[in-house]
C-alpha positions as CSV (number, residue, x, y, z in Angstrom):
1,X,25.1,56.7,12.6
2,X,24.2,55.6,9.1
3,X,21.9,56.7,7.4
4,X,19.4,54.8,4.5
5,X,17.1,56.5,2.0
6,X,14.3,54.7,0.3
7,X,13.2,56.4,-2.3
8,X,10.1,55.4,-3.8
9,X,7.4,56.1,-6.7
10,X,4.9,55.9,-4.0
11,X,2.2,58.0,-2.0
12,X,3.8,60.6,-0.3
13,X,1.5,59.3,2.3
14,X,3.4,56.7,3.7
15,X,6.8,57.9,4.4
16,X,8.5,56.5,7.5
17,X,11.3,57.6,9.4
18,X,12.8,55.2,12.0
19,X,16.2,55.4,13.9
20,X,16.7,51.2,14.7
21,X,19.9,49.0,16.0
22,X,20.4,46.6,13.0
23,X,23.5,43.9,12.9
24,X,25.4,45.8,15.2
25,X,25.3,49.2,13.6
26,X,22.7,52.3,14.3
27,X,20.6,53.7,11.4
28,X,18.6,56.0,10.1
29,X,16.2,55.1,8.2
30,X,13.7,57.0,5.7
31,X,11.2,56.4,3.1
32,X,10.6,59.1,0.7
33,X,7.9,59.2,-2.3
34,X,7.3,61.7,-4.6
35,X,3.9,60.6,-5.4
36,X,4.1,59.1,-9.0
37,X,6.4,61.7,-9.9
38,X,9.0,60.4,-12.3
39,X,11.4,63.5,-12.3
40,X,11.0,64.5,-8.8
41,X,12.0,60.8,-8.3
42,X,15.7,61.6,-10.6
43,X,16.0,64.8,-8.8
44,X,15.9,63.3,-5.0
45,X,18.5,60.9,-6.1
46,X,21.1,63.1,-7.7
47,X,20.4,65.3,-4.4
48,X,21.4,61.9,-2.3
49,X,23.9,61.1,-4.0
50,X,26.8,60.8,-2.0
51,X,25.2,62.0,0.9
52,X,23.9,59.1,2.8
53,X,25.1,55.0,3.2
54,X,22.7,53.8,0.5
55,X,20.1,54.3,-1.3
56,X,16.9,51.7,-1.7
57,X,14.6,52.5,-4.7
58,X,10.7,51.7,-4.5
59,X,7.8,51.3,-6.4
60,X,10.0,50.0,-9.2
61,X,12.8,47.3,-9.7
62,X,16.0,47.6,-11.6
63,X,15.5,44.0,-12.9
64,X,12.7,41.2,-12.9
65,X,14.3,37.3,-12.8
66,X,12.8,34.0,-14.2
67,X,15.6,31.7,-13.7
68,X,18.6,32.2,-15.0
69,X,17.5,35.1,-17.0
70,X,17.3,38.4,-16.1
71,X,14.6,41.6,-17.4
72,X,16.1,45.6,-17.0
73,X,13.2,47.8,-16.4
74,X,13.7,51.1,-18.0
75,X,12.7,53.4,-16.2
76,X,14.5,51.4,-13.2
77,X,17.5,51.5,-14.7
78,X,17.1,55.5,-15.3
79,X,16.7,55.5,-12.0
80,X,19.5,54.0,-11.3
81,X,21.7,56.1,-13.7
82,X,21.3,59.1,-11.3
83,X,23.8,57.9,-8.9
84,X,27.2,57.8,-9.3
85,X,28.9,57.6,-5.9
86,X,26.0,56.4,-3.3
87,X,25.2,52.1,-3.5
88,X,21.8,51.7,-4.9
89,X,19.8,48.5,-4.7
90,X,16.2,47.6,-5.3
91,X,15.4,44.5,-2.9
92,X,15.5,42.0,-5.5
93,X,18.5,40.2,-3.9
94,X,16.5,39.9,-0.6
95,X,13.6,38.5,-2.6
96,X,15.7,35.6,-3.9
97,X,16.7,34.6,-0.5
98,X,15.4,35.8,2.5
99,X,11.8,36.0,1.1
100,X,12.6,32.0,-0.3
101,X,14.3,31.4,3.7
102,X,10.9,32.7,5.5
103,X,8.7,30.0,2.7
104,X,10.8,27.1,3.8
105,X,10.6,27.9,7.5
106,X,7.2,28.3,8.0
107,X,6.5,25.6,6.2
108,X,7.6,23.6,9.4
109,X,4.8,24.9,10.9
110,X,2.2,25.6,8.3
111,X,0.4,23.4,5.6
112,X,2.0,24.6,2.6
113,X,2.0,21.5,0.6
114,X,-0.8,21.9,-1.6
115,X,-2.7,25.0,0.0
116,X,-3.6,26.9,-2.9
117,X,-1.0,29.8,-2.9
118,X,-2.1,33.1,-5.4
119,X,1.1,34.9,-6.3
120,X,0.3,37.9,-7.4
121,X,3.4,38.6,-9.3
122,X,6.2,36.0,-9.7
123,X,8.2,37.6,-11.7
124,X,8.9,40.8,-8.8
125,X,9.7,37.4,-6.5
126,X,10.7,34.6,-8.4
127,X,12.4,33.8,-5.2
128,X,9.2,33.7,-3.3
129,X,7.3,32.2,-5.9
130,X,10.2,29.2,-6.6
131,X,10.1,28.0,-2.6
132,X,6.3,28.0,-2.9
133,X,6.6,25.7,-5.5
134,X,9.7,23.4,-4.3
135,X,7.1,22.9,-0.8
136,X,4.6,21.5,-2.7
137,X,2.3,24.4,-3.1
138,X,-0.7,24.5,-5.6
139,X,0.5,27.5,-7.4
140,X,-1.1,30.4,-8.8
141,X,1.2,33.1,-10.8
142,X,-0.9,35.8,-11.3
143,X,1.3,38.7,-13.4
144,X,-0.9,38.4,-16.2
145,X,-4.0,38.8,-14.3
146,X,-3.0,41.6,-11.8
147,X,-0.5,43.5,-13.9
148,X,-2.0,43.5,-17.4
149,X,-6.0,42.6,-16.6
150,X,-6.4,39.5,-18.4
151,X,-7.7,36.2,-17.3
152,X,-5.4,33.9,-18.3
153,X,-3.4,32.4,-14.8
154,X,-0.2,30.8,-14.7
155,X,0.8,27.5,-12.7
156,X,3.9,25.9,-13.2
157,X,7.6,27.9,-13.4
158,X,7.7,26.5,-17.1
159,X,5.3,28.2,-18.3
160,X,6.2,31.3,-16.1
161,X,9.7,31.5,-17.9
162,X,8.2,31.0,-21.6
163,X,5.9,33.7,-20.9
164,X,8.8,35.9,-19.3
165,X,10.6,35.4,-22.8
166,X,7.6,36.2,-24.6
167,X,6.2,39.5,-23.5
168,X,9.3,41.0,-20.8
169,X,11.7,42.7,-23.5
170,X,8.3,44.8,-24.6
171,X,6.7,45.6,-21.0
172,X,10.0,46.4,-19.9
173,X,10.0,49.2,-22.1
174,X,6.9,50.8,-20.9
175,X,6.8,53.5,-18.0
176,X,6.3,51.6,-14.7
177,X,2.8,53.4,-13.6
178,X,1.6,51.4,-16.7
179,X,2.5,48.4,-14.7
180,X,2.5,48.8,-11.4
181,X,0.5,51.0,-8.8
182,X,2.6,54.3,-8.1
183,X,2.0,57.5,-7.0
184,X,-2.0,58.5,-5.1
185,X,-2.8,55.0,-7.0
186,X,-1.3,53.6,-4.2
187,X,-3.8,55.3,-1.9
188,X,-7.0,53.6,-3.9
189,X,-8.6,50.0,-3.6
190,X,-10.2,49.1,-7.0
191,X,-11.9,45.6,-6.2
192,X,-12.5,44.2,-9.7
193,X,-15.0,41.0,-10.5
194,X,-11.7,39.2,-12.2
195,X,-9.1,39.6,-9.7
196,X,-11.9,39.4,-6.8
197,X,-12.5,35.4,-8.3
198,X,-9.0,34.7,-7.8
199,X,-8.4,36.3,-4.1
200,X,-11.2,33.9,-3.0
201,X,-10.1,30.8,-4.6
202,X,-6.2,31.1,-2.8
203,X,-5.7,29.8,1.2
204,X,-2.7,31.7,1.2
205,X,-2.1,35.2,-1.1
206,X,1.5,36.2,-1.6
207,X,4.0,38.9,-3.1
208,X,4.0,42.7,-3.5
209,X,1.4,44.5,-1.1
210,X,0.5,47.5,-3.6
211,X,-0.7,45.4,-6.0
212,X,-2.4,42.7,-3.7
213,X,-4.2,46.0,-1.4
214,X,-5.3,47.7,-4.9
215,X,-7.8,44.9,-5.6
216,X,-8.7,44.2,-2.2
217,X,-12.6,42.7,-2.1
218,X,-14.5,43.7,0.6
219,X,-14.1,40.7,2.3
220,X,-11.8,37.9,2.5
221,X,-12.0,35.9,5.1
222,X,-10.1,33.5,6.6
223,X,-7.1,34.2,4.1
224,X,-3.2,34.5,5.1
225,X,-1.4,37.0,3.6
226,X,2.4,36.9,2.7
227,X,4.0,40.1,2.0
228,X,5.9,43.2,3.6
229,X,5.7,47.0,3.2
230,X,2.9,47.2,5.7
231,X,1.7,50.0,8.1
232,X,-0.4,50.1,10.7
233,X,-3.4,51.2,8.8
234,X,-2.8,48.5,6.1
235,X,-3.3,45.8,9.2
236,X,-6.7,47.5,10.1
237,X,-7.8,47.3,6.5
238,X,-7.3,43.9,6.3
239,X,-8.7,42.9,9.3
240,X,-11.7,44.8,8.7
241,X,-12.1,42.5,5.5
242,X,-11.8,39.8,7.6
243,X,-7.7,38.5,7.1
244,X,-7.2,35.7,9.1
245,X,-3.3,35.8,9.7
246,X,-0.4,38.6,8.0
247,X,3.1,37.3,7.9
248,X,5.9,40.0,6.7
249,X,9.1,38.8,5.2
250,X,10.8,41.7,6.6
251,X,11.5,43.2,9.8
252,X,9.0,45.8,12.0
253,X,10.9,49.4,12.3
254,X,9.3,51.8,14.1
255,X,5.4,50.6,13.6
256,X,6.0,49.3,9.9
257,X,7.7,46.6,7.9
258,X,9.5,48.3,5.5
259,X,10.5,47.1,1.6
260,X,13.0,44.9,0.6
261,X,15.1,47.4,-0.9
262,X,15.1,49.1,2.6
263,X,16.6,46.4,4.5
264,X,19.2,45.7,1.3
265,X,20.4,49.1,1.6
266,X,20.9,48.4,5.1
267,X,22.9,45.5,4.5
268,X,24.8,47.3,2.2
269,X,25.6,50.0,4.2
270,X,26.7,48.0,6.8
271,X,29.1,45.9,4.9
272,X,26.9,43.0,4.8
273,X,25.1,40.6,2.2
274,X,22.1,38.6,2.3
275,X,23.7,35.1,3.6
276,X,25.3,37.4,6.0
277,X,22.0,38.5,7.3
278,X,20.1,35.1,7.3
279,X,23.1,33.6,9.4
280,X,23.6,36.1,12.0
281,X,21.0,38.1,12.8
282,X,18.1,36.6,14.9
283,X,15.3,37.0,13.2
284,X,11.9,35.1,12.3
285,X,9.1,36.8,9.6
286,X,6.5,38.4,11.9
287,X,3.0,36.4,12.4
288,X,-0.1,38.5,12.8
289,X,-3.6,36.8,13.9
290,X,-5.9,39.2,13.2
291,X,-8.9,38.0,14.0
């Protein structure tokens, strides 16, 4: 049996352990956070290291893609220098084409072409946010607003890449709980008037479900929800604020949908990549009506 460990700069509070059947091969699979934690993060990875199949780091990427150009995260890349024998990988080659495959199939089924679609970070899924566009989407990127607070929305994948250029070799530099909920952050729901405004405008709200649960409104209703890393409890709270439907681009294991870099690490273990995965195993993103 293989085993996977995701380890993450997440709550402590929502580690998962499920044993699943995946592509032919039986796993074990864990998520571990150190809640926020930077060097209990290093030290659980050297202690890993070599000792399971792979190894999936969350709450931070390695790298952040606009195009043909790629961003290395500091502290994700310290991460990364820990291990030296054990594959580590941190989703974002699932999130340039699975996350893209599940756009373009349920757009088969649902209105895509100009719904207005709130991405709350494109940069963490250019994939996502580049099959959003190509079905016609009206597109809102909103890095700027839900990572660094300020009112100033992006809409087109130009304008996306000229502001990647312009502000990513700085930010890049900066310790990831500056940008991104880690730790008992991950725990809290901040509603705020700015982000509220644009959580109402969308039909459909997509990307990385820390940051789009921290600045959850108390309602929102009638609003799809395109994400992953979901428990059960995160499915109450957003029909108890009135959610219409949840898709998740991954897989449920054992009650959750688990990250990106999970199921990478899975593939990796197993021998597999990404086209590998989208070609052989049956599987369709999981559609939750809620209300």
């Amino acid at each position: 049996m293989k085993r996977v460990v995701s380890v993450s700069l997440g709550s402590s509070r929502r580690d998962h352990r499920a044993e699943v059947n995946f592509l032919g091969e039986s796993f074990v699979v864990e998520r571990r956070g150190v809640d926020g934690r930077f060097k209990n993060a290093q030290a659980l990875l050297r202690e890993l290291d070599g000792q399971v199949d792979a190894i999936g780091l969350g709450g931070v990427d390695i790298t952040l893609r606009c195009r043909d150009k790629r961003y290395v995260l500091r502290d994700g890349q310290r991460l990364l220098d820990c291990v030296a024998r054990t594959p580590v990988v941190d989703g974002s080659g699932l999130k340039d084409t699975l996350e893209a495959a599940v756009v373009h199939e349920l757009a088969q089924s649902y209105p895509l072409k100009d719904a207005r679609v709130l991405v709350v970070s494109a940069l963490d899924r250019f994939g996502l946010a580049e099959a959003l566009v190509q079905e016609g989407a009206q597109c809102t990127f909103g890095d700027k607003i839900f990572t660094l607070d300020l009112d100033q929305p992006i809409h087109d994948l130009d304008e996306l890449e000229v502001q990647a250029e312009k502000l990513l070799p700085e930010l890049c530099k900066l310790p990831i709980s500056m940008l991104y909920p880690v730790g008992p952050s991950q725990t809290n729901i901040e509603p705020r008037e700015l982000t509220s405004r644009y959580l109402h405008e969308a039909d459909w709200i997509a990307g990385d479900f820390h940051l789009i649960r921290r600045r959850l409104p108390a309602r929102l209703p009638g609003k799809t929800i395109l994400t992953n890393t979901i428990t059960s409890d995160d499915i109450e709270e957003l029909r108890s604020r009135g959610v219409a439907t949840l898709i998740t681009t991954t897989p449920e294991f054992g009650g959750r949908s688990f990250g990106t870099n999970v199921l990478e690490a899975m593939l990796v273990a197993a021998g597999k990549d990404s086209d590998e995965l989208l070609r052989d195993l049956p599987w369709r993103p999981r559609i939750l009506s809620l209300q």
